[in-house]
C-alpha positions as CSV (number, residue, x, y, z in Angstrom):
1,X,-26.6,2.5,2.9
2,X,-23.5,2.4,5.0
3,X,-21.1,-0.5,4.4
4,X,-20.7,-2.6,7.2
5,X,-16.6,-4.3,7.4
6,X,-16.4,-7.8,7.9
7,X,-15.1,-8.0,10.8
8,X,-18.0,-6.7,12.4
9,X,-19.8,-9.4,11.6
10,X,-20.2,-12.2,14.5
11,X,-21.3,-15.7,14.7
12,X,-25.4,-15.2,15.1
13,X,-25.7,-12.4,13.5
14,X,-29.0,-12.6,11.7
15,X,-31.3,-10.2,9.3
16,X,-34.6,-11.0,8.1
17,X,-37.6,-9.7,6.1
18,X,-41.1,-10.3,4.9
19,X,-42.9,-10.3,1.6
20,X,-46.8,-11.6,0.6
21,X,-46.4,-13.3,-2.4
22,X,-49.1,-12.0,-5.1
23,X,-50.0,-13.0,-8.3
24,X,-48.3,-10.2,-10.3
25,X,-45.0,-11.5,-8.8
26,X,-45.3,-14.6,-9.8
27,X,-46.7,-13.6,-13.3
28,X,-43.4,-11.3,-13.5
29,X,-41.2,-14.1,-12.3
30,X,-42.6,-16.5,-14.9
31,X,-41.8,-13.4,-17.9
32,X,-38.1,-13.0,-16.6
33,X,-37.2,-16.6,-16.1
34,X,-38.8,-17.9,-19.2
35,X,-40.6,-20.1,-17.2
36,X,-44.1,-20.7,-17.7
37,X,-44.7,-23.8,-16.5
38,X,-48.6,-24.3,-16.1
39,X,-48.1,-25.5,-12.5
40,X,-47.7,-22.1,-11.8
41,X,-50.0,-19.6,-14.2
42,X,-52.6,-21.8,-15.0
43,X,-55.1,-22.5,-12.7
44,X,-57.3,-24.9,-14.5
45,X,-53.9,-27.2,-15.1
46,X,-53.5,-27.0,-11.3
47,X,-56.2,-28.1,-10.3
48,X,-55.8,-31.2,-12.1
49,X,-52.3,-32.3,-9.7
50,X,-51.9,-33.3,-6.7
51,X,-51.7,-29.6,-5.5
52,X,-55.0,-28.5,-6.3
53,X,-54.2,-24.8,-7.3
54,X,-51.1,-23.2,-9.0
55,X,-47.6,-23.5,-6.8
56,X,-45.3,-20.3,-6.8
57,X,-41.4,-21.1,-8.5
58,X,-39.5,-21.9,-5.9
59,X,-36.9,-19.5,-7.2
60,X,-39.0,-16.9,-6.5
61,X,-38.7,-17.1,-2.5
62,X,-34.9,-17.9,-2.9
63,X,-35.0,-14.6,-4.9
64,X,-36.1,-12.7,-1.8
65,X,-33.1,-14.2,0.2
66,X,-30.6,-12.5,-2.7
67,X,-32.7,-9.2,-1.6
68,X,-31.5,-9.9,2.0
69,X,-28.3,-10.6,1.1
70,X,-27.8,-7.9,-1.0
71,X,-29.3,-5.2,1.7
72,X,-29.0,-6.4,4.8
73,X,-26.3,-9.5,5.5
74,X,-23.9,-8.3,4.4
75,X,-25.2,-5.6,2.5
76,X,-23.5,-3.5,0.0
77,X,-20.5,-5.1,-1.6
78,X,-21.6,-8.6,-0.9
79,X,-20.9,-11.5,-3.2
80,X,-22.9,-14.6,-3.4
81,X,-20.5,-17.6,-4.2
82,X,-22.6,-20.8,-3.2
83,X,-25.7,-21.5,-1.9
84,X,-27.8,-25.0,-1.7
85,X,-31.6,-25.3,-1.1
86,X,-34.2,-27.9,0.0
87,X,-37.5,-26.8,-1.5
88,X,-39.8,-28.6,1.7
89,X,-43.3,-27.1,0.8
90,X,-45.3,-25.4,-1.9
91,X,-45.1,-21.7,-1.9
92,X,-48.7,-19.9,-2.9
93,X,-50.3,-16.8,-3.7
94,X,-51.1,-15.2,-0.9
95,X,-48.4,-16.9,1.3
96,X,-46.9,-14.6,4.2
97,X,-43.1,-15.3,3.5
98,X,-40.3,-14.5,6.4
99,X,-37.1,-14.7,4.8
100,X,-34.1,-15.0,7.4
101,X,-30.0,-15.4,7.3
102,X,-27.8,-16.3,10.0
103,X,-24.0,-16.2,10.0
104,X,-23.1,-20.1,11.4
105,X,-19.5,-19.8,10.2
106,X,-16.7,-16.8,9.3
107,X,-13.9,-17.8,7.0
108,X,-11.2,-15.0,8.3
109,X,-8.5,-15.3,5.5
110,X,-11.0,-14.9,2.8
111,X,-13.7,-12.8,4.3
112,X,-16.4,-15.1,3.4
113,X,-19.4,-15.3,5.5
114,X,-21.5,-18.9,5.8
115,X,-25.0,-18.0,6.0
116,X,-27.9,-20.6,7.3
117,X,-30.8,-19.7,5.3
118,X,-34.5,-20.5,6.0
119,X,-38.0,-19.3,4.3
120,X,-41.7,-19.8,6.6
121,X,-45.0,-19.4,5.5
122,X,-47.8,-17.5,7.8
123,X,-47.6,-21.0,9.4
124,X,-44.6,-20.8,10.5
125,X,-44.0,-24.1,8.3
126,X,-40.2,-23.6,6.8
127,X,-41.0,-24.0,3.4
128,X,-37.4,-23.5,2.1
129,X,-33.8,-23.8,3.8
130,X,-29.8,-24.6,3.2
131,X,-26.8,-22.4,3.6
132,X,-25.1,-20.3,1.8
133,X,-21.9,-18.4,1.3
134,X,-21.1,-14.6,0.5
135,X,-18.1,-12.8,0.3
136,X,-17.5,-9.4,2.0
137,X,-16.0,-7.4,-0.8
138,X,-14.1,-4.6,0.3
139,X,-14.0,-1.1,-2.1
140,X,-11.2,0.7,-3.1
141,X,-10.9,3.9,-1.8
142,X,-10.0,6.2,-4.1
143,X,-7.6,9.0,-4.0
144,X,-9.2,12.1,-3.4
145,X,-11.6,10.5,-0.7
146,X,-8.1,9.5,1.8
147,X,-8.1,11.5,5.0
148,X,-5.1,14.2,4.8
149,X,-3.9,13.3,8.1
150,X,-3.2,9.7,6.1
151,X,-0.4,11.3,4.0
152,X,1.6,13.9,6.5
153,X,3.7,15.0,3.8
154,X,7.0,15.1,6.2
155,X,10.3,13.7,5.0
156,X,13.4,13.0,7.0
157,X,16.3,13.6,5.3
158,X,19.4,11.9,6.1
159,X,22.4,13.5,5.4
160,X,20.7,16.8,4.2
161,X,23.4,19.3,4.7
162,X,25.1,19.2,1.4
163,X,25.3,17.0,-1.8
164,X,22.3,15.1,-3.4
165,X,20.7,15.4,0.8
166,X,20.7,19.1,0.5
167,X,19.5,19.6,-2.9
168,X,16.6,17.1,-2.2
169,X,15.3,18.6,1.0
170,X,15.4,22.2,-1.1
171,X,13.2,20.6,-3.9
172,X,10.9,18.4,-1.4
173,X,10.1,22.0,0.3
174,X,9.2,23.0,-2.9
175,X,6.2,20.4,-3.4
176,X,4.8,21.5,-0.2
177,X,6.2,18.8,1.7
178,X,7.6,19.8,5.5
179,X,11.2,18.5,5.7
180,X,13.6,17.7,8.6
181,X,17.2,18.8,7.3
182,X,19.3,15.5,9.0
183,X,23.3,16.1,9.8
184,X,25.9,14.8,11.5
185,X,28.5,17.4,12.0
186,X,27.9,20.0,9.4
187,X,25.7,21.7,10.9
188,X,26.8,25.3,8.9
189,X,25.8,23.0,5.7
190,X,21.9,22.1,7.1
191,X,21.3,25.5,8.3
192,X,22.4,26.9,4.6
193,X,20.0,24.0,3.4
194,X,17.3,25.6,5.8
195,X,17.7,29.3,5.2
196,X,17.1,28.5,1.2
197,X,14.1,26.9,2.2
198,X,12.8,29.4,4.4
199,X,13.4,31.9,1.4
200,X,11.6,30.1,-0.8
201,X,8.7,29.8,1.7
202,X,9.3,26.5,2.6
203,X,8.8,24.6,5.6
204,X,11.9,22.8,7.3
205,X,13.7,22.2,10.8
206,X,17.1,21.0,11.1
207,X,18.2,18.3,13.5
208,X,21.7,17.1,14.6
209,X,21.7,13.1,14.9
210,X,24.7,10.8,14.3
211,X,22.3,7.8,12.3
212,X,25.1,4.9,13.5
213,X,23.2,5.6,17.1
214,X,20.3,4.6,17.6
215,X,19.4,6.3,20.4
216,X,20.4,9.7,18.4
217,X,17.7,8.4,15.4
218,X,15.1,7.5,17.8
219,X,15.1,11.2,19.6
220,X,14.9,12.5,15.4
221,X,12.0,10.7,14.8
222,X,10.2,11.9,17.9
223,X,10.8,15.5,17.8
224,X,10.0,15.4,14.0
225,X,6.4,13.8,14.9
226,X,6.0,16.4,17.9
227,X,6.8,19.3,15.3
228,X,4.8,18.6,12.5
229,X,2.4,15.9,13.5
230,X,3.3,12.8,12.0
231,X,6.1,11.6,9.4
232,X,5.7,10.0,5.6
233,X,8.6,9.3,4.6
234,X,12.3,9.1,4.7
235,X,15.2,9.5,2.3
236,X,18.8,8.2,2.9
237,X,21.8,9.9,2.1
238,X,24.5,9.4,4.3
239,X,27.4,8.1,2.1
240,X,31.0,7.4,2.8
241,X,33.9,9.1,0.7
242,X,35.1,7.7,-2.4
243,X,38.6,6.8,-2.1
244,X,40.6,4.5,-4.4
245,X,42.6,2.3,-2.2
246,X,44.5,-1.1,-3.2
247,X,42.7,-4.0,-2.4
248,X,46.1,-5.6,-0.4
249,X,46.4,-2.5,1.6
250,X,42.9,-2.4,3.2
251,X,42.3,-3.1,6.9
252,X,38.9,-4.6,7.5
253,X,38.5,-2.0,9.5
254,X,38.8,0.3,6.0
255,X,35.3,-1.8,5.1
256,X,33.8,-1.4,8.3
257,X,33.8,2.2,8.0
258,X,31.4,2.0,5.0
259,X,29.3,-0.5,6.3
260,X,28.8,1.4,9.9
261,X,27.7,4.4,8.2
262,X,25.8,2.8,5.0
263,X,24.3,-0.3,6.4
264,X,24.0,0.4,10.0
265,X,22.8,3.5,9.9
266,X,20.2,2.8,7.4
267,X,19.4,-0.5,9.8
268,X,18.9,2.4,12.5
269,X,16.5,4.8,10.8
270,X,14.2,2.2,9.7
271,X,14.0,0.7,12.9
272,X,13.0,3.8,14.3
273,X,10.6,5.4,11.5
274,X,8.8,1.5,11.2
275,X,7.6,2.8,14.8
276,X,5.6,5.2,12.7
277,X,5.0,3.4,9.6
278,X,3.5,0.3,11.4
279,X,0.2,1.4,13.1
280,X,-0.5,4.0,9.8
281,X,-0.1,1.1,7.4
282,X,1.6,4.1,5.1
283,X,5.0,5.4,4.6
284,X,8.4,5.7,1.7
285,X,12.1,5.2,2.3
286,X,14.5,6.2,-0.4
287,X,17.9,4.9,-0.3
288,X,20.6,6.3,-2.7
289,X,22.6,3.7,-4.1
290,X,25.1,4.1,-7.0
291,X,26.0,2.9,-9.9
292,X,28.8,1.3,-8.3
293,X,26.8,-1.4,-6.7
294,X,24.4,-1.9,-9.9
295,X,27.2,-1.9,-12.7
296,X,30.7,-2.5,-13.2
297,X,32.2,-0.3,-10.4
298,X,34.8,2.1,-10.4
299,X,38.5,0.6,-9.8
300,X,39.6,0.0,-5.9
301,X,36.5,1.1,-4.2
302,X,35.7,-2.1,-2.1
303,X,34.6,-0.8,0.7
304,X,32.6,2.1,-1.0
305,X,30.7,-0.7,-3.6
306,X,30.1,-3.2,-1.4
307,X,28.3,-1.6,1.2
308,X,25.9,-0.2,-1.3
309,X,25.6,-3.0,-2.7
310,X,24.3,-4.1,0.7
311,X,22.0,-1.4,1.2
312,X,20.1,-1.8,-2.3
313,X,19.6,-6.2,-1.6
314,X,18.7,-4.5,2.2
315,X,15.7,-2.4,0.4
316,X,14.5,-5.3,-1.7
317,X,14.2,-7.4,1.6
318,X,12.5,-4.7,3.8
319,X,10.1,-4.1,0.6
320,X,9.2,-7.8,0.5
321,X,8.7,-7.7,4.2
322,X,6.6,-4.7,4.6
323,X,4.8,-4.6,1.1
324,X,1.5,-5.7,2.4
325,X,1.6,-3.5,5.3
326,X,1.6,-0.4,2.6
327,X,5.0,0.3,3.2
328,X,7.6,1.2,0.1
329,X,10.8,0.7,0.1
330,X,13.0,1.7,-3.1
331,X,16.6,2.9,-4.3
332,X,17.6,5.6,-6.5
333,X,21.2,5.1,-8.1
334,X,22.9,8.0,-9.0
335,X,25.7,7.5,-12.0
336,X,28.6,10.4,-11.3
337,X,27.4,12.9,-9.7
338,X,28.4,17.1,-9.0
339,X,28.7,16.9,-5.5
340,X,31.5,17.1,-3.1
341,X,31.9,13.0,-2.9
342,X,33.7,13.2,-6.2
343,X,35.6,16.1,-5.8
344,X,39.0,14.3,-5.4
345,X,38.5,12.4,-8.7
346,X,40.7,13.8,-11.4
347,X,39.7,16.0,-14.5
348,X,40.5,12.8,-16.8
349,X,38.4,10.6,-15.1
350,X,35.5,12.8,-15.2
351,X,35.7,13.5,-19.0
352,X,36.3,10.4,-19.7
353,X,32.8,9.2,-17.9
354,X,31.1,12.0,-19.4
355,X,31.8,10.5,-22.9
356,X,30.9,7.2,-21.7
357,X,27.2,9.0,-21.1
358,X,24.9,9.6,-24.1
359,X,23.4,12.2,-22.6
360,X,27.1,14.0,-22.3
361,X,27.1,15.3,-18.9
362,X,26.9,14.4,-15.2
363,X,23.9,14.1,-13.5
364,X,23.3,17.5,-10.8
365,X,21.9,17.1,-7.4
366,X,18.5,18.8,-8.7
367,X,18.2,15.6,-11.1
368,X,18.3,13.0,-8.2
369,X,16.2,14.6,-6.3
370,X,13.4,14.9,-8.6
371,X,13.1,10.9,-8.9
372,X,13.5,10.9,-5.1
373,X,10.4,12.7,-4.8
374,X,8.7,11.2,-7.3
375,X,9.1,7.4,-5.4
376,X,8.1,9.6,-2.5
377,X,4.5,10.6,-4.5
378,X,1.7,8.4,-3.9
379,X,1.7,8.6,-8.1
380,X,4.2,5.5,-7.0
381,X,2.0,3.6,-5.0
382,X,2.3,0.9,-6.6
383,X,6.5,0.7,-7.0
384,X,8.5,-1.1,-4.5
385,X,11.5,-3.1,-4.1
386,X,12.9,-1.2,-7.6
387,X,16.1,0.5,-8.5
388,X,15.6,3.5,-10.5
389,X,19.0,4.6,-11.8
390,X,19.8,8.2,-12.8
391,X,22.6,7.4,-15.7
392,X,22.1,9.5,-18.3
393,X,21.8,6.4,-20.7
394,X,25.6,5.0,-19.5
395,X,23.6,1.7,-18.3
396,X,20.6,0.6,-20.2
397,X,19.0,-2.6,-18.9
């Protein structure tokens, strides 16, 4: 029987049906129930009352209306919460019973139906009525049964010409997802990125963008639905450099930097891809964070920290936003990392941090992007609004 949504239903919406009521029905009513009353098996009792012959339960015609309810209004995944009866006439043997429901009322928030209910006899006396109310239950659907166009598989991936960006978009390709390689100016670093993909079979474009223009992200996001059909996801990597800098001889303009680049062109992309995201109900961002911004940062990195800082408290926001419109939002937070964002750190400093891990190295590119795609997986459905922190054991919360 095909499940009919609740919003189909209208005010007057009715279903009935019939049933004669015999004596084997009221024999097997009285052996389920437990209730034998003479009144309604014994004849020779009966036709010492006021009714003169035996009198059917009166639960037995409302059970004909749970039939209805169950089949017809609403059908399949209906609940019955509350119902009231006034029992108006006997019901007999032999009776000619139309059982009907109307919808008098809708209750929107919790999709709950209110049902006037009425039983007639072959009379057309009504025999029994009140109202009722049933609850529209709406079934999961599971995995295997979503539509593929659901779930695109296509990542954007800011920043993906080098660093954590470039290894991620290599290993996304890898799990069959289509990727759009993201830079700014290095555009030797996003074809390298695209030419490994492409050797490994993969399937990847690369697209120039500056993500602190909007206009620029906007133009990504429709070529990338034009070329491969849709879009499920994006992951965020555009950082700023590291540099130590005394906190007396910054320029706001020193902080700026950071944010316009971290903040604002986060603000940009999600803007655009929530064009997307909206009307699917679906979709995945991945910020990268850093430790910086979830632990005791590194000395004189103001700028750096803070704006990361501002872009993991952004994610928690858009997640509690968008949650119950099935769109994730979640940060991955690198600890040190081999990339070119720490190149100008000295020796010291990085064996020093590498003691300070139990696992006794720094993380690689290939390890953040494994628990990018992972948030990216529908296995992680059900995560949002989280910080999952690649550390090798240096912070344990």
């Amino acid at each position: 029987m095909k499940i009919k949504h609740f919003s189909q239903f209208k005010i007057g919406d009715f279903a009935k049906l019939e049933h004669v009521i015999t004596e084997n029905d009221v024999a097997k009513f009285a052996e389920l129930s437990g209730d034998d009353n003479p009144l309604h098996v014994n004849k020779t009792f009966a036709k010492k009352t006021v009714f003169k012959d035996t009198v059917a339960h009166g639960m037995l015609g409302a059970s004909f209306l749970s039939a209805l309810i169950g089949k017809h209004i609403p059908g399949n995944g209906a609940l019955w919460i509350s119902q009231n009866f006034e029992f108006l006439l006997p019901m007999r043997i032999g009776d000619h019973l139309t059982v009907l429901a109307r919808v008098i009322e809708k209750y929107e928030s919790q999709h709950i139906l209110v049902l006037e209910t009425t039983i007639t006899n072959q009379h057309k006396q009504v025999v029994v009525k009140g109202t009722g109310k049933v609850r529209c239950l709406e079934l999961e659907k599971l995995d295997q049964e979503q539509k593929a166009h659901e779930d695109p598989k296509v990542i954007i991936v800011i920043g993906g010409s080098r660093g954590i960006g470039a290894a991620t978009a290599e290993y996304l390709a890898q799990k069959n997802y289509r990727v759009v390689i993201n830079y700014s100016k290095d555009r030797a670093g996003a074809e390298a990125t695209l030419q490994a993909i492409k050797e490994n079979n993969g399937n990847a474009m690369i697209y120039q963008a500056d993500v602190r223009n909007s206009e620029s992200v906007d133009a990504m996001v429709r070529a990338t639905v034009q070329t491969f059909g849709g879009v499920s996801g994006l992951v965020y990597c555009a950082t700023s450099k590291v540099t130590a800098s005394d906190f007396l001889q910054l320029e706001w303009q020193d902080i700026a930097e950071h944010f316009d680049l971290q903040l604002r062109g986060a603000f940009n992309c999600v803007q655009s891809i929530l064009k997307e995201f909206v009307p699917q109900k679906s979709g995945s961002v991945v910020f990268i964070g850093s430790m910086a911004a979830d632990a005791t940062p590194m000395l004189k990195v103001t700028g750096y920290a803070t704006a990361k800082a501002a872009l993991h408290t952004l994610a928690k926001t858009l997640a509690l936003e968008f949650g119950p419109q099935g769109i994730r939002f979640n940060v991955v937070s690198p600890g040190m990392t081999e990339t070119g964002l720490i190149a100008d750190i000295p020796e010291k400093t990085r064996l020093l941090t590498k003691m300070q891990i139990p696992l006794r190295r720094l993380a690689q590119p290939q390890d953040i992007a494994g628990a990018i795609e992972f948030l990216l997986n529908p296995n992680a459905k059900h995560i949002t609004g989280e910080t999952l922190r690649i550390y090798g054991g240096q912070l344990m919360i």
